[in-house]
Biotite code that builds the C-alpha atoms (Angstrom):
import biotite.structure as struc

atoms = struc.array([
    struc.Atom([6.998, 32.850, -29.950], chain_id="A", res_id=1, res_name="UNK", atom_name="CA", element="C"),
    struc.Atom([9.357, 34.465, -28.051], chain_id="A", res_id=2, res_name="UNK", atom_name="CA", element="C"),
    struc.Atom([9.724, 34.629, -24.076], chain_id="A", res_id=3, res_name="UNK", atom_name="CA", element="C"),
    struc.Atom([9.545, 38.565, -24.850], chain_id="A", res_id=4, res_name="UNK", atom_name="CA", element="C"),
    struc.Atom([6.726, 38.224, -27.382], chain_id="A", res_id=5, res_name="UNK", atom_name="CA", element="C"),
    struc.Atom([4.509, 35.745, -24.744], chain_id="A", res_id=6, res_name="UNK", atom_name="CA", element="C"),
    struc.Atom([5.607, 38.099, -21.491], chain_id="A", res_id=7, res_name="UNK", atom_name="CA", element="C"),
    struc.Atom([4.246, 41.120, -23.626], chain_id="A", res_id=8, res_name="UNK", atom_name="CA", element="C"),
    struc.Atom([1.066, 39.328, -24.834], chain_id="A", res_id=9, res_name="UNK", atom_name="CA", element="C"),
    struc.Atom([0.347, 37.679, -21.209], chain_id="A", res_id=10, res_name="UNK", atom_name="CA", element="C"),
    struc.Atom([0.971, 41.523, -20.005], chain_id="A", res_id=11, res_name="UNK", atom_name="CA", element="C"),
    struc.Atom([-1.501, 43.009, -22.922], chain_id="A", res_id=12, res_name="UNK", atom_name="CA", element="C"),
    struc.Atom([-4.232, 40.674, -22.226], chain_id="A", res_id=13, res_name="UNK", atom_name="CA", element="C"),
    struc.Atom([-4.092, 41.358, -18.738], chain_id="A", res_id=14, res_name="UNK", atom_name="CA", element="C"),
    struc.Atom([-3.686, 44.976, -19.249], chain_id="A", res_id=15, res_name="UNK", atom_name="CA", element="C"),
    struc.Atom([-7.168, 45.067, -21.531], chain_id="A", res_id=16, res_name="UNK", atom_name="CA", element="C"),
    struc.Atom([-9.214, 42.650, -18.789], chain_id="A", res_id=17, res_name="UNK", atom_name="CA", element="C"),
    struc.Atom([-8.178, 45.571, -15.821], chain_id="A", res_id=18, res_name="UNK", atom_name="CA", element="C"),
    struc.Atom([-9.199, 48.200, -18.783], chain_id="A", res_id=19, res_name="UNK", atom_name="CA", element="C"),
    struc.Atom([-12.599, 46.298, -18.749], chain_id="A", res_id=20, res_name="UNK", atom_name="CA", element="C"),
    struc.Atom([-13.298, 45.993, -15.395], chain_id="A", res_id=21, res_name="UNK", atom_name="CA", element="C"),
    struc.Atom([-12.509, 49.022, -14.432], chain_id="A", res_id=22, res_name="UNK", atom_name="CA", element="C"),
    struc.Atom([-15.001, 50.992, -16.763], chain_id="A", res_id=23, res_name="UNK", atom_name="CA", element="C"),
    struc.Atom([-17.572, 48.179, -15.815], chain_id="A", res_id=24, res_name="UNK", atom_name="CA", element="C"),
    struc.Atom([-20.016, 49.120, -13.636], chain_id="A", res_id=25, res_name="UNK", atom_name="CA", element="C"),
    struc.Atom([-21.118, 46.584, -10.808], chain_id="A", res_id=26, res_name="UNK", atom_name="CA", element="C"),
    struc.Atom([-24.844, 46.438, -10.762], chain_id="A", res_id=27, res_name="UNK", atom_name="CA", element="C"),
    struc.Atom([-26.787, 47.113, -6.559], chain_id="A", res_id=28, res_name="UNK", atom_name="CA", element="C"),
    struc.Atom([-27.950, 43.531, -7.729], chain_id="A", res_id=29, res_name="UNK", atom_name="CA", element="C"),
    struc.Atom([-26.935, 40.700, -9.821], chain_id="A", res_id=30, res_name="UNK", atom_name="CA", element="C"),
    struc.Atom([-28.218, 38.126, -11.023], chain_id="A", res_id=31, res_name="UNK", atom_name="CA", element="C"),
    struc.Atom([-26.357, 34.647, -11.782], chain_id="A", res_id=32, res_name="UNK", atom_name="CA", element="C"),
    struc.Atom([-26.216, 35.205, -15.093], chain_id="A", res_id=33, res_name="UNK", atom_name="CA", element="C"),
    struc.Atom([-24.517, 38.636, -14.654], chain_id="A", res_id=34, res_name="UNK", atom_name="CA", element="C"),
    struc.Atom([-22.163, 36.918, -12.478], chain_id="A", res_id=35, res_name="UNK", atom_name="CA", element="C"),
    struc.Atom([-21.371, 33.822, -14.407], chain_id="A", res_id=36, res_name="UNK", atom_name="CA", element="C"),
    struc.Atom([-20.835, 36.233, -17.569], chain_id="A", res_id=37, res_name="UNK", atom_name="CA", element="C"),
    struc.Atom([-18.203, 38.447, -15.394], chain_id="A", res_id=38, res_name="UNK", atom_name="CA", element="C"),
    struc.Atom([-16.255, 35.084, -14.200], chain_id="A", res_id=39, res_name="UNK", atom_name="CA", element="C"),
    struc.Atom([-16.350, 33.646, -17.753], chain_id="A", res_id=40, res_name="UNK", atom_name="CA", element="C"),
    struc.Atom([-15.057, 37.473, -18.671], chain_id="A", res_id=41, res_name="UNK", atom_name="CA", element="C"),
    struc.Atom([-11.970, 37.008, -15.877], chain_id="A", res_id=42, res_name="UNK", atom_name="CA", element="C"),
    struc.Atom([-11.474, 33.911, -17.112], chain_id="A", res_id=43, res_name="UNK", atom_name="CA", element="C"),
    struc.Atom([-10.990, 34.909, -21.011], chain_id="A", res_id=44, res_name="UNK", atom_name="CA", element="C"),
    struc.Atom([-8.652, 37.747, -19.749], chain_id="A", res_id=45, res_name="UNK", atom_name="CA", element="C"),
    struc.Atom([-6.531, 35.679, -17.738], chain_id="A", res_id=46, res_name="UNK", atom_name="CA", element="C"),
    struc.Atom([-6.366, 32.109, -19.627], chain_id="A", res_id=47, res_name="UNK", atom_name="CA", element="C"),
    struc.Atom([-3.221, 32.856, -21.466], chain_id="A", res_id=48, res_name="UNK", atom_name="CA", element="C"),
    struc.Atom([-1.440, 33.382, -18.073], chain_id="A", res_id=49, res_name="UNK", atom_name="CA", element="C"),
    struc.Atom([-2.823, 30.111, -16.567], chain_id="A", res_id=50, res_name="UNK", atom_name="CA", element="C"),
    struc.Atom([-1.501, 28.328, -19.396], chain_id="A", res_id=51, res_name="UNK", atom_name="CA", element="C"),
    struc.Atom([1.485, 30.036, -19.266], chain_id="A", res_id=52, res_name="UNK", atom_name="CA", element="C"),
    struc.Atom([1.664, 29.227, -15.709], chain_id="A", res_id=53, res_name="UNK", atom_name="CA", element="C"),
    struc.Atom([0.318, 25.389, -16.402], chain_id="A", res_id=54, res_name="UNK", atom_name="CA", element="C"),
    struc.Atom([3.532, 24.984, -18.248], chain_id="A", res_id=55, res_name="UNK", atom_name="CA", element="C"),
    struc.Atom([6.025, 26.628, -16.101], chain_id="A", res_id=56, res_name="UNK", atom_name="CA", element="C"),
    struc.Atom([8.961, 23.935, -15.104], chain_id="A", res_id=57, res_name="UNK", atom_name="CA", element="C"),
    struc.Atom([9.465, 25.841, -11.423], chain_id="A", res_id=58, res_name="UNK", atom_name="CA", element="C"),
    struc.Atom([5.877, 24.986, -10.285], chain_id="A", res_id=59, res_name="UNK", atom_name="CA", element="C"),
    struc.Atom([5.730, 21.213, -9.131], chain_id="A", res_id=60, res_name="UNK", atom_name="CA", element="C"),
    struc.Atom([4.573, 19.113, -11.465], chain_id="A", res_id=61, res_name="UNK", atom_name="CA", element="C"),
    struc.Atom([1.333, 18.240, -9.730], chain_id="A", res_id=62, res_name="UNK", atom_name="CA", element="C"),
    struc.Atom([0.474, 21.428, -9.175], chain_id="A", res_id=63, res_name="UNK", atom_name="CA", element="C"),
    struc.Atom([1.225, 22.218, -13.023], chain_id="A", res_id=64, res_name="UNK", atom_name="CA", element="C"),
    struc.Atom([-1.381, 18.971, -13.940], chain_id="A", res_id=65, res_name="UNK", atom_name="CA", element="C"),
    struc.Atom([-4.573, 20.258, -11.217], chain_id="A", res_id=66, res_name="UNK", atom_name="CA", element="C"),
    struc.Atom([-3.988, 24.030, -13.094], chain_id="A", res_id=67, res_name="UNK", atom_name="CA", element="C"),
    struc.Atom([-4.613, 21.824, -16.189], chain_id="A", res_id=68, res_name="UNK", atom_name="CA", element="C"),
    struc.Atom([-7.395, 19.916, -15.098], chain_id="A", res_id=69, res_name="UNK", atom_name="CA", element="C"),
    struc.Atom([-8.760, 23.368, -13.486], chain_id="A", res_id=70, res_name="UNK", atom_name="CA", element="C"),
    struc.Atom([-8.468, 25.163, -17.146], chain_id="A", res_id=71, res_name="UNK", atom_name="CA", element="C"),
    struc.Atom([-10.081, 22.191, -18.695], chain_id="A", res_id=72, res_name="UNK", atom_name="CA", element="C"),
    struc.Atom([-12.988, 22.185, -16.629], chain_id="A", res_id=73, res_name="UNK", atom_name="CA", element="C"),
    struc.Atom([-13.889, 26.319, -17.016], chain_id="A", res_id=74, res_name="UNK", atom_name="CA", element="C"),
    struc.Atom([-13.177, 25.937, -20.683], chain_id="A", res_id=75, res_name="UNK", atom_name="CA", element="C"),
    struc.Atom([-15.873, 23.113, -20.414], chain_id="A", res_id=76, res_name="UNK", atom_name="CA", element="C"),
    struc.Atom([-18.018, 25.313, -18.629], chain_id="A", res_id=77, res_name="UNK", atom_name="CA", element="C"),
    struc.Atom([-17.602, 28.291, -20.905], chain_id="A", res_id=78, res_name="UNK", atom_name="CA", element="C"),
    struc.Atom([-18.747, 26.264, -24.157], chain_id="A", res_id=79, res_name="UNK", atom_name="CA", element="C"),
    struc.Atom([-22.319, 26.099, -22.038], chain_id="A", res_id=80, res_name="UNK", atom_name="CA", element="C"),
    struc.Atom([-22.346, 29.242, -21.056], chain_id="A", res_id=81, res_name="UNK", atom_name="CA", element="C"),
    struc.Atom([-23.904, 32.274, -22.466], chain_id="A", res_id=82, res_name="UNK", atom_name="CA", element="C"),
    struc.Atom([-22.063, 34.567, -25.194], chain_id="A", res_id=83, res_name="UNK", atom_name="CA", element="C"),
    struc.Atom([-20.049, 36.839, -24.111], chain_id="A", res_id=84, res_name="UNK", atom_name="CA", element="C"),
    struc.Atom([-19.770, 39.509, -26.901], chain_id="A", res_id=85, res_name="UNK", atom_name="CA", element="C"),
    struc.Atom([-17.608, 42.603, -26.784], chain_id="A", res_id=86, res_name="UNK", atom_name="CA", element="C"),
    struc.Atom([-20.461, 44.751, -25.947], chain_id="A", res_id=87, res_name="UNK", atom_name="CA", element="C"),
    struc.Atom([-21.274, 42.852, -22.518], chain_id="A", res_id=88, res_name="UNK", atom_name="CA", element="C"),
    struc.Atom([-21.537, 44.875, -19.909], chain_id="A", res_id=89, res_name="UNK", atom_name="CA", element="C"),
    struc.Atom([-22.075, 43.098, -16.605], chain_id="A", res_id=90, res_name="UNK", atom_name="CA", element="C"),
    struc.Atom([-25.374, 45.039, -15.051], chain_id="A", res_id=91, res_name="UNK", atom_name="CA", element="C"),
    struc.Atom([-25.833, 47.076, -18.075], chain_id="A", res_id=92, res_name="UNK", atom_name="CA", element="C"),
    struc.Atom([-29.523, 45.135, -18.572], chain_id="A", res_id=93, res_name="UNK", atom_name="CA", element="C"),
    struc.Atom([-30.632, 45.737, -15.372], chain_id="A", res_id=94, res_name="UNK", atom_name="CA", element="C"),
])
């Protein structure tokens, strides 16, 4: 993959996750489950750009091992989470 082909999928993942959010509608009360399921959502949107960023020579290389280590453990947590389908909308139960 090019840098051009990875800059424009970083940018087109991000694009979709501010899409997302932005016709989401924050609910007068959540619950943790709401919340954990809009974090885990972030998290999808962004995780090509932390690893992106995890690999990037400029950032000091400790810095580039704790983003690891910090990927690692909300991909962990995701794998216990609830699904997230394309239909979730945080708030929409409520």
């Amino acid at each position: 993959m090019t840098t051009n082909t990875k800059e424009q999928s970083l940018n087109g993942s991000i694009r979709t996750l501010l899409q997302e959010m932005k016709n989401e509608e924050t609910p007068a009360t959540e619950t943790p489950a709401t919340r954990l399921q809009r974090v885990l959502k972030i998290y999808f949107g962004i995780k090509p750009l932390l690893a992106f960023l995890s690999t990037f020579p400029f950032i000091p290389s400790t810095w580039r091992k704790s983003l690891a280590l910090f990927i690692q453990a909300l991909e962990a947590f995701a794998l216990s989470a609830p699904e997230i389908t394309a239909a979730f909308k945080a708030g929409r139960d409520l």
